[in-house]
C-alpha positions in Angstrom: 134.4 53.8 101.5 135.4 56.6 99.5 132.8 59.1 97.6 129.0 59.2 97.2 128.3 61.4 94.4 124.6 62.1 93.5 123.7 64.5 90.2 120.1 66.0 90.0 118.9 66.4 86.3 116.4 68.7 87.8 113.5 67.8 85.7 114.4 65.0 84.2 111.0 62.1 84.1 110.6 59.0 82.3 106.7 58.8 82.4 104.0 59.7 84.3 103.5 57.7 87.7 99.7 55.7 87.7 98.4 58.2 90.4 98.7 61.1 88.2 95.1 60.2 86.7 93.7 60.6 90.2 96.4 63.8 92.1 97.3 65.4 89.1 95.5 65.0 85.4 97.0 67.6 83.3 100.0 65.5 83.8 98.5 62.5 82.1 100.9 61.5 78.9 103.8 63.4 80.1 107.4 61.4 79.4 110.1 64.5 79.7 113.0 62.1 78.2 110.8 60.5 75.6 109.3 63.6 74.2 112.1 65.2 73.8 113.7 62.5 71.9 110.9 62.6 69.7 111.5 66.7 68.6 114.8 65.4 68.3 115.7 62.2 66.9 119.1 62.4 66.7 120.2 62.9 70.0 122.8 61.1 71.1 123.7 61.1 75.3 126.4 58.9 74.7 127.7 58.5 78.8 124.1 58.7 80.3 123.1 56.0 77.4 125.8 53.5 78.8 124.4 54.2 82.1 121.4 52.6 81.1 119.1 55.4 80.3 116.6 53.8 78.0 117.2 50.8 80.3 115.0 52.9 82.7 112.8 54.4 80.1 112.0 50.8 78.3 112.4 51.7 75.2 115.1 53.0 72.7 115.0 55.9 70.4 116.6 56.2 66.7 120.0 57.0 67.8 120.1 55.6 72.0 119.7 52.4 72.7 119.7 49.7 75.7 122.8 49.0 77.7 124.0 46.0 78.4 127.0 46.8 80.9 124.0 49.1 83.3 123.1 49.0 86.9 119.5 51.1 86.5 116.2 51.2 87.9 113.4 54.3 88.4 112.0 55.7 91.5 108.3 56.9 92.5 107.7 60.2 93.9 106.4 60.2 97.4 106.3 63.9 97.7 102.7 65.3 96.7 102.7 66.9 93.4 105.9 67.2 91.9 108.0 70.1 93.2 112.2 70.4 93.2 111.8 71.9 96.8 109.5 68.8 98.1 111.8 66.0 95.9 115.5 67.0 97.3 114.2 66.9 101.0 112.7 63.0 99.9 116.4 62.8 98.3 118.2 63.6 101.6 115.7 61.2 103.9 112.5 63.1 104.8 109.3 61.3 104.5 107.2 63.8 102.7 104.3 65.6 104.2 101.3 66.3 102.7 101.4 70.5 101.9 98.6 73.4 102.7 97.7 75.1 99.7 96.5 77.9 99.8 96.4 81.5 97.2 98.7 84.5 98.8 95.8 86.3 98.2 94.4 84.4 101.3 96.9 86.1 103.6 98.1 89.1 101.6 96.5 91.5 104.2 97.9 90.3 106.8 101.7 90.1 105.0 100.7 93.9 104.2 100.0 95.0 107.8 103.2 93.1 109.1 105.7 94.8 106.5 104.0 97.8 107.2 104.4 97.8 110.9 108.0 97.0 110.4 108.5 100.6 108.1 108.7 99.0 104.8 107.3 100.9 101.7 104.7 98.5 100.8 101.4 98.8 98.0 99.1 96.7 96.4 99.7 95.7 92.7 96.4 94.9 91.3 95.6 91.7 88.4 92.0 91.5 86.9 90.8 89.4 89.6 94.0 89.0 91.9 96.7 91.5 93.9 100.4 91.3 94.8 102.6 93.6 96.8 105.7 95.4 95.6 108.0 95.9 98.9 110.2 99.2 98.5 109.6 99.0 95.2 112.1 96.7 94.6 110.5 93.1 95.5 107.4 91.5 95.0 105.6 89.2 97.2 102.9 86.6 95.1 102.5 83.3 94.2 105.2 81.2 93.0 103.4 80.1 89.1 106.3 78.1 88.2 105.0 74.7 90.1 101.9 73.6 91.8 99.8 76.5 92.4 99.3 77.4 96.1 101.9 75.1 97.6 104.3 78.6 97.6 105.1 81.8 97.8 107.7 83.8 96.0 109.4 87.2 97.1 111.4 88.4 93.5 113.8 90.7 93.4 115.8 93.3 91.9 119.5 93.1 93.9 120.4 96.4 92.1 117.9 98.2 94.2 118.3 96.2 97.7 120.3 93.9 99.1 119.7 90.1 99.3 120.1 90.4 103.5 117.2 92.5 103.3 115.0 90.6 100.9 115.6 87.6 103.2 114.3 89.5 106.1 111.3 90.4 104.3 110.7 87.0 103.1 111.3 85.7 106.5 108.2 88.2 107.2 106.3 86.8 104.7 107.0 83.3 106.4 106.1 84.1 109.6 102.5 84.6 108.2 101.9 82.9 105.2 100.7 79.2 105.2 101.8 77.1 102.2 104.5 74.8 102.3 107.3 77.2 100.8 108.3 80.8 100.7 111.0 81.0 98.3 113.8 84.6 98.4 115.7 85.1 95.3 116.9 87.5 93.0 119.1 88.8 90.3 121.2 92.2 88.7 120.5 94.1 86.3 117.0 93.3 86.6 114.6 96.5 87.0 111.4 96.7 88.8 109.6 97.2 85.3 111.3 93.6 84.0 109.6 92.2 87.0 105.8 94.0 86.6 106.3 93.3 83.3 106.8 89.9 84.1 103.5 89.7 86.1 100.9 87.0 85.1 97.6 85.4 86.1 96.2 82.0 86.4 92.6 82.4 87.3 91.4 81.5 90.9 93.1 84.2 92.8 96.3 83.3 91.6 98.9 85.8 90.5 102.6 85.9 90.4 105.9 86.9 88.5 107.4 84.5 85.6 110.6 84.8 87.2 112.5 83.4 83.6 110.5 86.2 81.9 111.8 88.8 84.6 115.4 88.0 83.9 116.2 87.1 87.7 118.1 84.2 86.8 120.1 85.6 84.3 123.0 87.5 86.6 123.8 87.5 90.5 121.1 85.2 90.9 120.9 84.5 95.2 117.9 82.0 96.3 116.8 80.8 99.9 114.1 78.2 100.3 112.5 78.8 103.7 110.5 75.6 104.1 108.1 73.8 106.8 108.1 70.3 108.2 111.6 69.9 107.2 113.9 68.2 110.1 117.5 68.7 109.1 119.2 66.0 112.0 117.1 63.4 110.2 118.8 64.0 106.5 122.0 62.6 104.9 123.9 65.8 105.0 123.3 66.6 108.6 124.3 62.9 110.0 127.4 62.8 107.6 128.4 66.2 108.5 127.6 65.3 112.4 130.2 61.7 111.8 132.5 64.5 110.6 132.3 63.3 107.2 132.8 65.7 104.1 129.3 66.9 102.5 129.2 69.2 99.6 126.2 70.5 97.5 126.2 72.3 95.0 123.9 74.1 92.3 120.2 74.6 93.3 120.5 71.5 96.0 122.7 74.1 97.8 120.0 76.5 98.2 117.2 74.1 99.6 119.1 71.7 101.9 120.3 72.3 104.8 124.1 71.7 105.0 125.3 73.3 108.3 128.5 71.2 108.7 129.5 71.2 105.3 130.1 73.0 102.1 127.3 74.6 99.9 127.8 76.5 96.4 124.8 77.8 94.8 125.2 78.0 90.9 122.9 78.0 87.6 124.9 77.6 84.8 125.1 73.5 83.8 128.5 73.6 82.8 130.1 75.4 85.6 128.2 73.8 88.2 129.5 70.1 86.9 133.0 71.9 86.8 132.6 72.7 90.3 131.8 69.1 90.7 135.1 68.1 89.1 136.6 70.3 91.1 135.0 69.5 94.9 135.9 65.7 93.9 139.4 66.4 93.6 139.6 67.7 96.8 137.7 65.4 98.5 138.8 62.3 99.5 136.2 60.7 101.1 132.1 62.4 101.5 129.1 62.8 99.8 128.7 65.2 96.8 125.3 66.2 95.5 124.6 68.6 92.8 121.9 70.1 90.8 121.7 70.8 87.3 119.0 73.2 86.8 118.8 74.6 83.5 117.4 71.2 82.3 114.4 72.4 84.8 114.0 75.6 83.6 114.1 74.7 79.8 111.0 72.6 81.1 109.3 75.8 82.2 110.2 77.6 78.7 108.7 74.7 77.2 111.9 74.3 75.3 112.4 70.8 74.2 115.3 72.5 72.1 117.2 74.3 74.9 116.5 71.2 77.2 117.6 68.7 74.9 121.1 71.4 74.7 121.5 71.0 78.5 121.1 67.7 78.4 124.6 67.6 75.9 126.2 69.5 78.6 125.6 67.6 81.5 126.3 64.6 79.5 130.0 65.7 78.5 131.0 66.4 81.7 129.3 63.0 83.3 131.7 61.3 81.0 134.6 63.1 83.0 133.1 62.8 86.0 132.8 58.9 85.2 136.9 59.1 84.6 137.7 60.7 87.5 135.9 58.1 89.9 138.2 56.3 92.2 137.6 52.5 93.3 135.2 52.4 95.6 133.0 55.5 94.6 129.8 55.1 93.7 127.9 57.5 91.2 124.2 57.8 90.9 122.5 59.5 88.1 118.3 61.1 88.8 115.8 63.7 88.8 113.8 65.0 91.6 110.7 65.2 89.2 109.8 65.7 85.6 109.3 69.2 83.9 108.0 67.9 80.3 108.3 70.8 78.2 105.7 69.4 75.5 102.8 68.5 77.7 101.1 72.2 76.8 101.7 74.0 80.6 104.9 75.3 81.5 104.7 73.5 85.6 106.8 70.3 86.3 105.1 66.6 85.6 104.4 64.2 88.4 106.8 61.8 86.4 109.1 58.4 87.7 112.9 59.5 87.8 115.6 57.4 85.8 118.4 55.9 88.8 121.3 55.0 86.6 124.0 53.5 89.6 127.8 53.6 88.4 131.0 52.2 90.2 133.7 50.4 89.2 133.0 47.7 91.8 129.3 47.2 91.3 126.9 44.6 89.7 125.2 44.8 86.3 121.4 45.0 87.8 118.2 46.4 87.4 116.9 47.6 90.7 113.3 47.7 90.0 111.2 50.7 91.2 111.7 52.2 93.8 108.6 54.0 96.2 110.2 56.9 97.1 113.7 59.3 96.3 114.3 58.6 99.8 116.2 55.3 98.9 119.1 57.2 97.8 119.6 59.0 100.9 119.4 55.5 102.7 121.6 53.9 100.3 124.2 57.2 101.1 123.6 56.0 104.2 124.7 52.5 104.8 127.2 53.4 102.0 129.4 55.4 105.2 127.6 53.4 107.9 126.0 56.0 109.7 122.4 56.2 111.4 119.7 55.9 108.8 117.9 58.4 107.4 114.1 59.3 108.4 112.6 57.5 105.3 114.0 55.2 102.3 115.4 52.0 101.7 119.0 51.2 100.8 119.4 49.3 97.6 123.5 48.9 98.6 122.9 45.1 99.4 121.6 44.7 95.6 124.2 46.7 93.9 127.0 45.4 95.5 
């Protein structure tokens, strides 16, 4: 054994999953990779195309076509919905739960009376029909509008004006008292309190919340921690490896969501960096498990940018080519998404889509390995890939690939 490297196109679906008529309808048509090769023809992802890309889409577009050197398939979501939080705990070996959801306006009293009783400067921000706090006016507390409305809550922030120690205190408050699956503290410089109202928006049903692209959180000094429930850390990949005293490194948003106590985490945005820091953990790793995150394909999806996505897309496929290169013998590369984000389905939320899984190694078979039920057959693949105790959840494909 050598390296298990896994890279998150956050975002990234080949076609909505049959259950999507039934759990999620305004998903119905959405196809992220397809779509966005049909704004733009002429795209051409040369490494992630020999991977076998349209392999796992079915079909070919005017400048990719089928592989015939591939070792592909496509994985279901088991998570409910389709939420990045949710997918890279399915990734890592948790079989998903089924999430409360619930409007913050539900339990914003009782968030008020708690951060009030602990001598924070806290008021109401009223909506037409809804109402969000602002904390010290410097953070806001509200629902997260990004994904599935009600499964969390977000606490934005403006680090120029308080410090990220403090906002994770507050949204560790917040936690303690709030229902829904997620409560997600985050924020970013040079960002004022008026980017942030200004960023405020609605979505009917007692829903309200801050477009945090529109408030300009991500755009410097950006700090995120996902404080989740029904998440059991001993029974993921990183947590056995790192407890076998094997190497673990995330990196990118992954690093922000999944526990990684034994090893190495490095939260980062920017596509090209974060794939440089890939490059750069693999040289000094000999053997362990790297996963990272490439979120700006994720967040083009919310812009509803088939433009900017399809531009990420260019990035990450550059520097897979090099990452392709620098793979030694018995390393094994796998290629997926944690959900879709389709940025021409007409909302700006992610798509309850199937994930490409394009499999690369220099001593692996040519093979398609089907569909797979759950993300989760990664993590168990990681798994038997080092020989170590399995997982909570997942099936290993290793026997097929190798």
């Amino acid at each position: 054994m050598d390296r298990f490297i896994v890279i998150v196109l956050d975002g990234f679906g080949i076609g909505y999953m049959e259950d999507t008529k039934v759990v999620r309808p305004q998903d119905v048509g959405s196809n992220t990779l397809k779509h966005i090769l049909g704004k733009m023809p002429e795209l051409k992802l040369k490494n992630l195309e020999r991977l076998g890309l349209m392999n796992a889409l079915g079909e070919e577009s005017l400048n990719m076509k089928f592989s015939n050197s591939a070792t592909f398939g496509k994985s279901e979501l088991m998570h409910y919905g389709a939420d990045t939080f949710f997918g890279h705990q399915e990734i890592m070996g948790t079989k998903p739960m089924k999430p409360l959801r619930e409007a913050f306006s539900k339990s914003i009293n009782e968030v008020y009376e708690l951060l009030k009783s602990k001598d924070y400067d806290v008021e109401y921000i009223n909506g037409k029909e809804a109402s969000l706090l602002m904390v010290n006016g410097a953070v806001t507390v509200a629902d997260n509008i990004e994904t599935d409305l009600g499964q969390a809550i977000n606490v934005t922030a403006s680090l120029d004006l308080i410090s990220f120690e403090e906002v994770l205190k507050i949204g560790k408050l917040v936690r303690s008292k709030v229902r829904v699956p997620r409560v997600i503290t985050f924020g970013g410089k040079e960002v004022t309190k008026e980017n942030i109202l200004e960023a405020i928006e609605e979505k009917g049903n007692g829903f309200i919340g801050v477009n945090a692209p529109k408030s300009g959180v991500y755009n410097k000094g950006y700090q995120c921690i996902h404080l989740g429930y029904g998440i059991d850390q001993k029974v993921q990949v990183p947590t056995i490896l790192g407890e076998e005293g094997i190497k673990v490194t995330l990196i990118g948003k992954v690093a922000d969501i999944v526990s990684n106590q034994y090893g190495k985490s490095i939260p980062w945005v920017d596509t090209a960096e974060v794939l440089q820091l890939t490059l750069d953990e693999m040289k000094k790793m000999d053997t362990g498990f790297i996963c990272t995150n490439v979120q700006e394909t994720d967040l083009s999806g919310h812009a509803e940018n088939a433009e900017r996505y399809a531009e990420k897309l260019s990035i990450a496929d550059k520097y897979i080519g090099e990452i392709i290169d620098n793979l030694k013998e018995e390393d094994i590369l796998v290629i997926m998404a944690d959900h879709g984000n389709d940025p021409t389905i007409g909302h700006s939320r992610h798509t309850r889509e199937c994930v490409p899984l394009l499999i690369h190694g220099k001593n692996i078979k040519n093979v398609n390995i089907g569909t797979r039920k759950t993300l989760s057959d990664v993590g168990a693949t990681v798994a038997e890939y080092f020989n170590i105790k399995r997982p909570e959840n997942g099936e290993s494909f290793l026997s097929l690939i190798k």
